[in-house]
N, C-alpha and C positions, 0 to 999 in steps of 0.2 A: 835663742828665742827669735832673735830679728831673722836668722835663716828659714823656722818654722813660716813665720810671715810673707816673706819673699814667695813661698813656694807656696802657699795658699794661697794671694794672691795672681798667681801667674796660673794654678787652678782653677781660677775663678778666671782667668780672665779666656782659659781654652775651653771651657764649659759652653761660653757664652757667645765665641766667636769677637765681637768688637761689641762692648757697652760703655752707655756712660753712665756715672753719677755724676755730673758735674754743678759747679756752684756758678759756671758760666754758660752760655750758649755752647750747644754741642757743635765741636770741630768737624769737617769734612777732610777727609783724606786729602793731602799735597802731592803733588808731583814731586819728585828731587831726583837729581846726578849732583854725585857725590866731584867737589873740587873743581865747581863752577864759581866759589864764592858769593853762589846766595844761599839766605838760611832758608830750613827745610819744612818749617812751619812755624807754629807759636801758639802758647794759650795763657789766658792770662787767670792768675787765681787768685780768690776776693778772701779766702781763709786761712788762719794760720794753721801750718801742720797738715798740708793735703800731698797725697802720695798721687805720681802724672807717669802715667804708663805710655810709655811709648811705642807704639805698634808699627813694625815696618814687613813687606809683602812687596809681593813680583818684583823680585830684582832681578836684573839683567844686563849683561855686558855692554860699553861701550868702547867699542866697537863689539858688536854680536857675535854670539859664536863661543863667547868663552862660557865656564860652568862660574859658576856665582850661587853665597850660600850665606847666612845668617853671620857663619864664622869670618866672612871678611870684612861685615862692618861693627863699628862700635859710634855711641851716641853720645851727644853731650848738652844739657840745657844751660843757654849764656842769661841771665836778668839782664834785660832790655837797659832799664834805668843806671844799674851801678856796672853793668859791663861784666859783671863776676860769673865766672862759670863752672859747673861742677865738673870732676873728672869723667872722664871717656867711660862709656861702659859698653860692655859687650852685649850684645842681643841672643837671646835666645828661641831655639824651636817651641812653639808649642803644638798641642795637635790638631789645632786647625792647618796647619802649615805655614803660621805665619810667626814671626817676630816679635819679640817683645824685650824690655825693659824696663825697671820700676827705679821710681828718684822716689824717696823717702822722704818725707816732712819738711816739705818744700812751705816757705814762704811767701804771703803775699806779693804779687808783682806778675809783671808778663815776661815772660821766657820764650825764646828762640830757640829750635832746634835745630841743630848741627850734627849731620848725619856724617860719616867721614870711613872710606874705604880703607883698607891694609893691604892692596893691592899696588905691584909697581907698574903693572906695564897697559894697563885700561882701567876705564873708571867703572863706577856703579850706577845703575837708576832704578828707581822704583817708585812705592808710595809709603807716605809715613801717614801717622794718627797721633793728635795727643789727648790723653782724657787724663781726667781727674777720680780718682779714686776717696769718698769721704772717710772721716771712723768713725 
């Protein structure tokens, strides 16, 4: 069932290109390179049980030149207040061409994203998005 879920929602979110429901002010896209040690956005959520899609696009090598794909990065949200943070997830294509990843019944609180390459030998850069998905 939670698989069904995952994959309607990631439906919904290549139908529609980048949307928000959000219970806060809608985010603008960040800049981010991956293993500069700053975080790669934030949002903060006022409800309990809200799912935060993480959308990331144009990425490209640092140093240029190399090919760069969804499959080399994975994301993670840290809570700002207690430092806790979820496991690394991988991002996936949708048919917009862009990226994506869903965090599930996320808690009250602000969140930092941490965007993080699998790559040894240059880094990544691009933009990330975070929304809020309601139920």
């Amino acid at each position: 069932m939670k698989k069904k879920v995952l994959k309607l929602y990631s439906f919904l979110l290549c139908l529609t290109g980048a949307f928000v429901l959000n219970t806060s002010a809608a985010h603008a896209d960040s800049y981010f390179e991956t293993e500069d040690g700053a975080w790669d956005g934030s949002i903060t959520i006022s409800v309990d049980f809200y799912d935060v899609v993480v959308g990331i696009r144009d990425l490209s090598s640092i140093p240029s030149g190399y090919r760069v794909s969804g499959e080399d990065i994975v994301v993670r949200l840290c809570n700002s207040s207690t430092g806790n943070c979820t496991a690394y997830k991988n991002v996936t294509a949708n048919s917009a061409g862009y990226y994506d990843a869903i965090f599930t019944s996320m808690k009250p609180g602000t969140y930092r994203l941490d965007v993080k390459d699998t790559l040894s030998y240059y880094r990544v850069k691009g933009y990330s998005s975070l929304n809020t998905l309601g139920d």
